[in-house]
C-alpha positions in Angstrom: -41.6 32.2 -10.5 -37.7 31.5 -10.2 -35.5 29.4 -12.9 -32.8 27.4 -11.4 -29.6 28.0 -13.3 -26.9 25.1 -13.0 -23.2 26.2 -13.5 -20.8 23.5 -14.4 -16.9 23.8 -12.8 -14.3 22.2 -14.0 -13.2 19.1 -11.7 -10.1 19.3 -9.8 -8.2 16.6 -10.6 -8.1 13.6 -8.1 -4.5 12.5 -6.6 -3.7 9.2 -7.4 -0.4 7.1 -6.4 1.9 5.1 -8.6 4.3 2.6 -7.8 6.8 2.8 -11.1 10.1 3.8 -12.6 9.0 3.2 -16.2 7.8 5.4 -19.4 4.4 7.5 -19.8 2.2 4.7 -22.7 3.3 5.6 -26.1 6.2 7.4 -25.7 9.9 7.5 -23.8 8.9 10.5 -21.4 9.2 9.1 -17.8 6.6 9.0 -15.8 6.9 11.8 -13.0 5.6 13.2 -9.8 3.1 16.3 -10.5 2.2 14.9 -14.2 -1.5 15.1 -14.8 -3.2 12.3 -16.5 -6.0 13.5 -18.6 -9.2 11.3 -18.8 -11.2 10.9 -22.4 -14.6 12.0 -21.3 -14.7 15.8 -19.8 -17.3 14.7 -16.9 -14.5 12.6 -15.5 -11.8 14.4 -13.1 -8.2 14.1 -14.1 -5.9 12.2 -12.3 -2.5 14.1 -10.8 0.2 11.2 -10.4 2.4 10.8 -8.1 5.1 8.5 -8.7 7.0 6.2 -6.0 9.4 3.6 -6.3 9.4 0.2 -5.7 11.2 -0.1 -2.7 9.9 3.1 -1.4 6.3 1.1 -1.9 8.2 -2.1 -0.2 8.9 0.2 2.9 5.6 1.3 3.4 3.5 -1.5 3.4 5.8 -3.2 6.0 5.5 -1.0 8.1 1.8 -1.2 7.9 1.4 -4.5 8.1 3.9 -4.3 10.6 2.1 -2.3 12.6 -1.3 -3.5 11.9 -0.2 -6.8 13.8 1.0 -4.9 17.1 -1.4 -3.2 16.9 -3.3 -6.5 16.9 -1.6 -8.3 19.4 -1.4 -5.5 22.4 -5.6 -5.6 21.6 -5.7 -9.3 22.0 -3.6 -8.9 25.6 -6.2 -6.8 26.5 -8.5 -9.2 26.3 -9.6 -10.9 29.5 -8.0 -14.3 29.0 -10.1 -16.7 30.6 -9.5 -20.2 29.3 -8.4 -19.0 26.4 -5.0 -20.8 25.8 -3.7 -18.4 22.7 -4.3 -15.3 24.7 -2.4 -17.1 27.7 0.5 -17.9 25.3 1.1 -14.2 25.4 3.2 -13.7 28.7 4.2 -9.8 29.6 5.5 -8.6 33.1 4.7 -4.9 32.1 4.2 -3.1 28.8 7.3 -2.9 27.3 7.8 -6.5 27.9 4.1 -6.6 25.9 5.6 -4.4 23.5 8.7 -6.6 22.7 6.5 -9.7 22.2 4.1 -8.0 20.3 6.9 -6.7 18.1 8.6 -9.9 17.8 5.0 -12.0 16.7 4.8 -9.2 14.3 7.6 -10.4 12.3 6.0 -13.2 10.9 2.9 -11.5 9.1 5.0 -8.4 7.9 7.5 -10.8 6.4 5.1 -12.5 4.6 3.5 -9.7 3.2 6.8 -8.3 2.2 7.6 -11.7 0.4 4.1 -11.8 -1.3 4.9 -7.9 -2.2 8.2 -9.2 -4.0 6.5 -11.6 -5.5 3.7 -9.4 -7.2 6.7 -6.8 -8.2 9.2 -9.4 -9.5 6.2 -10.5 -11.6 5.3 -7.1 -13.2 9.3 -6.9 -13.8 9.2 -10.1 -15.7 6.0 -9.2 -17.5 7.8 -6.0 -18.6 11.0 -8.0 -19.6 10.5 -11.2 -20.7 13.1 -12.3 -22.6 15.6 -11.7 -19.4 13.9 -14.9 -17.7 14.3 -16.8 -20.9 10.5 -16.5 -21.9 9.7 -15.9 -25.4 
């Protein structure tokens, strides 16, 4: 008879991305790309950081969101229209003429993320400072 024998391997630690410009938690060493993050328990993996900035995480959800919604207003062209009147509010001689309109509804939901992506940014900045917004 034959006895399993379990071998335990350390975890690689799991990539995680930040958005921040501020300070590791207890001390004035700033936080930095490559830094690994080590959990309490040793069954968890660590956590290697990598750090972006703010505007850097601004860019690139607009231009996912931005995206996402030509993405899904070309889809909704392809759609047979029918009596649809929303999809027939979408007019295109060709492709790039889709591609234009598609481009230009886009606007709309990208800008709104971006504005509700200040919003939750301006309000971790005046969590972190409070007594610049007059707050005590």
């Amino acid at each position: 008879m034959t006895t399993k024998q379990t071998e335990s391997a350390p975890l690689q630690p799991v990539p995680v991305t930040i958005i921040g410009t501020g300070s590791v938690t207890g001390g004035s060493a700033p936080m930095t790309t490559g830094m690994i993050a080590t959990t309490a328990a040793a069954h968890q993996p660590n956590l290697l950081v990598t750090v972006i900035s703010p505007i850097m995480a601004l860019v690139v959800r607009f231009a996912f969101q931005f995206t996402t919604s030509i993405v899904s207003f070309l889809s909704l062209k392809m759609v047979p229209a029918g009596s649809n009147e929303v999809l027939q509010a979408i007019h295109a001689v060709d492709f790039v003429t889709l591609l234009y309109t598609a481009a230009g509804l886009s606007l709309a939901p990208a800008g709104y993320d971006l504005l509700k992506n200040l919003v939750t940014i301006f309000g971790r900045l005046e969590q972190k400072y409070p007594l610049l917004t007059g707050n005590v």
